[in-house]
N, C-alpha and C positions, 0 to 999 in steps of 0.2 A: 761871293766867297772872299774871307781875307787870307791875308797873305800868311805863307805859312813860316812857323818862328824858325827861327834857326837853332842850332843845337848850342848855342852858347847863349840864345836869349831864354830855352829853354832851363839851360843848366842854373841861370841867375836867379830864374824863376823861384824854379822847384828845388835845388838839393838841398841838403841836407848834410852840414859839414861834417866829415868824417867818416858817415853813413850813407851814403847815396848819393852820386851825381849824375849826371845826362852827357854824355860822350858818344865821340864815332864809334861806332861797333863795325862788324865785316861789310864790306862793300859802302862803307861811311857813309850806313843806315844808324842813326839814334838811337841808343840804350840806353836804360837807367843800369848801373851797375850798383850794386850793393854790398859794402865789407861792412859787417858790426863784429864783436866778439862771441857773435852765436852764430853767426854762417855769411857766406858769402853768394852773389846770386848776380843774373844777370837778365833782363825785361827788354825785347825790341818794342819799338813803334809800331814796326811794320808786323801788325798780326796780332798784336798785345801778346806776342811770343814769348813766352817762360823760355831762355835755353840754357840757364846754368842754375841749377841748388848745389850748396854744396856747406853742411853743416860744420860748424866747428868742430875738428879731429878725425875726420869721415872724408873720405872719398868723393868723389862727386857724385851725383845721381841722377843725372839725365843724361841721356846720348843725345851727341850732336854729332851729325855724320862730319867726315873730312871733306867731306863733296857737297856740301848743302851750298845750294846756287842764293848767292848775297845779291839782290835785284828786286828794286820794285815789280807788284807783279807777279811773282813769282813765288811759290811758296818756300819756306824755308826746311828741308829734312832733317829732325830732330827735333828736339824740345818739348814743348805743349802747344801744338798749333790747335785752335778753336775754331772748329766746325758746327756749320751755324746755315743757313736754315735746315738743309739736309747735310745726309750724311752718305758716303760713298759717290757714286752718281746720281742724279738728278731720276727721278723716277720717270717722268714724263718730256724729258729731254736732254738727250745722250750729250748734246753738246755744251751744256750748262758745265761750269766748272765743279770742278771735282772736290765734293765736301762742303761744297759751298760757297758763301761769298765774301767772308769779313777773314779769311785768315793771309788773304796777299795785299789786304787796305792796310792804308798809313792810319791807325788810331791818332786820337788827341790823348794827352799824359794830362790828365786832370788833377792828380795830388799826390803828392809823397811825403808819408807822415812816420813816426816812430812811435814806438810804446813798449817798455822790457824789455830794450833790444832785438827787438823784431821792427822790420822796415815794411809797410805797407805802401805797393805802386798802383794805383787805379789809372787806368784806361778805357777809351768810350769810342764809341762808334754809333752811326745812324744808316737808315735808308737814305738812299741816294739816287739820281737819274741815273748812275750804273747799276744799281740795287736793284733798281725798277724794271731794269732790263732781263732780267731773269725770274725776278720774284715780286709780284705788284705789293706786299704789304709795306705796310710804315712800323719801323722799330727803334728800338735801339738798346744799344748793350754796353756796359761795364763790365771791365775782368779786373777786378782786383786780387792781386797776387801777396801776400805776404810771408817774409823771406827771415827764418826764426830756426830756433830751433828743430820747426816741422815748416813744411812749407803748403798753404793751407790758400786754395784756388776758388774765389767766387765768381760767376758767371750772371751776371743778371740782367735778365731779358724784360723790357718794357713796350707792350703794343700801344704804339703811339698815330692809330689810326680808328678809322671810323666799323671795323668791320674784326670779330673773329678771325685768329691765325693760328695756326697747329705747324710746329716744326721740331726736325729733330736736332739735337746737339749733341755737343762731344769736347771734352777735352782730353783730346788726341794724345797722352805723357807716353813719351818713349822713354824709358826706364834702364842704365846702363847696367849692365850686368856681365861676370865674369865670363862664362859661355853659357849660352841657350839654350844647349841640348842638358845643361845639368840643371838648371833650377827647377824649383816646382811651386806653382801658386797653389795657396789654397785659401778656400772658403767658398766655394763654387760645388763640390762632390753634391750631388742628384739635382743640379739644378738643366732644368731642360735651355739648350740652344739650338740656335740656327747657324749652320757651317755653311760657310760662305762659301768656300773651298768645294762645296756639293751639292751644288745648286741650293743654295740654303735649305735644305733639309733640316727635319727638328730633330735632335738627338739629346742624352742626358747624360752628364759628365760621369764620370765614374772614377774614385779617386780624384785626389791631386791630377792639378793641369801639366803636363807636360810637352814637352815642344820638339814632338820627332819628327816634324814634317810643314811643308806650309799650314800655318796655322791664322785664322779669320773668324772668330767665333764670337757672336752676340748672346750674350747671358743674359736669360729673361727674368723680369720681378726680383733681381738682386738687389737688396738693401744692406746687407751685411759687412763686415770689414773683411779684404782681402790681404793676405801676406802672400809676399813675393821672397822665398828662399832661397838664397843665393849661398854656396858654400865654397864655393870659389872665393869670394870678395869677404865674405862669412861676416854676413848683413843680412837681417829679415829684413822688410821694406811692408812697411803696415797701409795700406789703404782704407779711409776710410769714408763716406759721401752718405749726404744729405738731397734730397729730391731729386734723385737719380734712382730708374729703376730697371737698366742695362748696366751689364757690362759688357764691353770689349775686350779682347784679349788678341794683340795680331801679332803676325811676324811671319815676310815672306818668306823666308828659306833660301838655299841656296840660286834656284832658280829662277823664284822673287825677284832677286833683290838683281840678277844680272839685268832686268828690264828697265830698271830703276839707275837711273843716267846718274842720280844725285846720291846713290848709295853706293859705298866702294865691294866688289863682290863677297868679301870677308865680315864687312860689317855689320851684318844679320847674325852674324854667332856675340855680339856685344850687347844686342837692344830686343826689347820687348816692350808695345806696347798693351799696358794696362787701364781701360780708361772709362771714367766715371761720362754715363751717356744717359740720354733718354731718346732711342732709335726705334723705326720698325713701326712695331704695334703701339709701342711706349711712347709714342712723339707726343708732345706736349701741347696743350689748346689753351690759349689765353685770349680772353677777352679782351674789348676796347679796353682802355687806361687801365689795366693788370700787367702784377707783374709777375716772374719768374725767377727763384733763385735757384741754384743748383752751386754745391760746394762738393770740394774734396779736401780731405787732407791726407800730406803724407807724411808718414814719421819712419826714422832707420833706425836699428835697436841693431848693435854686437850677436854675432851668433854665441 
């Protein structure tokens, strides 16, 4: 193993004058930060965590709780944390971490590039004798984030072993919004899920999504683009993904969120997440030397 760079031989490395440089972030963990004249944004290390968009003239648009613990190790609450080989708990082992294994790792910062003012950060990860410890394949992933006008998320997964591997993903976007109990997502109406919240039971949405109560729901064979109406903030928030065919839609509620050490009790009426998956029955199977890409983008339009 070589040594790891520092955040100023990092920054001499990769920035980008003007546009993008590599600085301490909270708990003086590495960030790339991003200001161009079409948005501003912010990429940890640790996680290849998205935790700030924030487009020219616009609001921000990710939550990032006030309690989010800044700690190798540790996952961070809010953002887009990338869950990676499963998703939730571990099916055949309760004490496997939760969501998986690559979103409390330190990524490597492979490139920071520009093009029409928009700032692309790619970050990688691999299998590891920690990796191995919970899940025997060999992989490895790139998240590149690019931070523009819309901010538009790749996930690509490469089996870098001798043997078939089926896993689920996610990229976890907790979505800021005015209060929770007022928005309504839509593009979901008759699509069947599984409510977490009911022993996942299969049920079929009816109407726009609404958030009157703990809410955990996997949306099955969704391809389509999802709007997230906010009239409080009075911002649609458009979703829309490629090789994903889940969604998630969560948000614990009031109750939730008191069990949640890293969420402040109030803060579950500010966030929802919305998020582009392949989970469940939809987990994904890639063969030796194949790859996987799964994107999302998100774009905000004015009500």
């Amino acid at each position: 193993m070589g040594t790891v760079p520092t955040i100023e031989e990092l920054d001499r490395r990769f920035a980008l004058a003007g546009l993008a440089h590599v600085v301490p972030g909270q708990g003086g963990l590495p960030k790339v930060r991003i200001t161009t004249p079409e948005a501003e944004g912010e990429m940890y290390l640790h996680g290849a965590q998205v935790t700030s968009w924030k487009p020219a003239g616009a609001e921000e648009v990710i939550f990032l709780s006030k309690h989010a613990q800044w700690h190798e190790g540790i996952a961070i609450r809010g953002g887009i944390p990338i869950c990676f080989p499963w998703f939730r708990a571990k099916a055949d082992d309760p004490k496997a971490p939760s969501h998986g294994l690559v979103r409390t790792k330190a990524w490597s910062l492979e490139s920071i590039t520009s093009e029409d003012d928009s700032v692309t950060v790619a970050m990688s990860t691999m299998s590891d004798d920690d990796t191995r410890k919970w899940w025997p394949a060999d992989f490895r992933l790139v998240h590149r984030a690019t931070f523009g006008p819309e901010l538009k998320l790749e996930l690509v997964v490469t089996n870098t072993g001798t043997a078939s591997l089926r896993f689920e993903e996610a990229l976890h976007t907790y979505h800021k919004v005015g209060q929770v109990k007022n928005i309504r997502i839509r593009g979901l109406e008759g699509v069947a899920y599984l409510d977490n919240t009911d022993s996942n039971r299969e049920k079929t949405q009816q109407g726009d999504v609404v958030i009157t109560k703990p809410t955990d729901n996997a949306y099955l064979d969704t391809q389509g683009e999802i709007e997230l109406v906010d009239g409080e903030m009075k911002r649609r928030i458009r979703i829309t993904k490629e090789n994903s065919r889940t969604t998630v839609v969560w948000n614990p509620g009031r109750e939730g969120a008191k069990s949640l050490s890293d969420l402040g009790n109030d803060e579950w009426q500010q966030m929802v997440c919305v998020e582009a998956s392949n989970v469940l029955r939809f987990a994904s199977d890639l063969a030796p030397a194949q790859q996987h890409t799964m994107q999302a983008t998100i774009r905000v339009d004015a009500l």
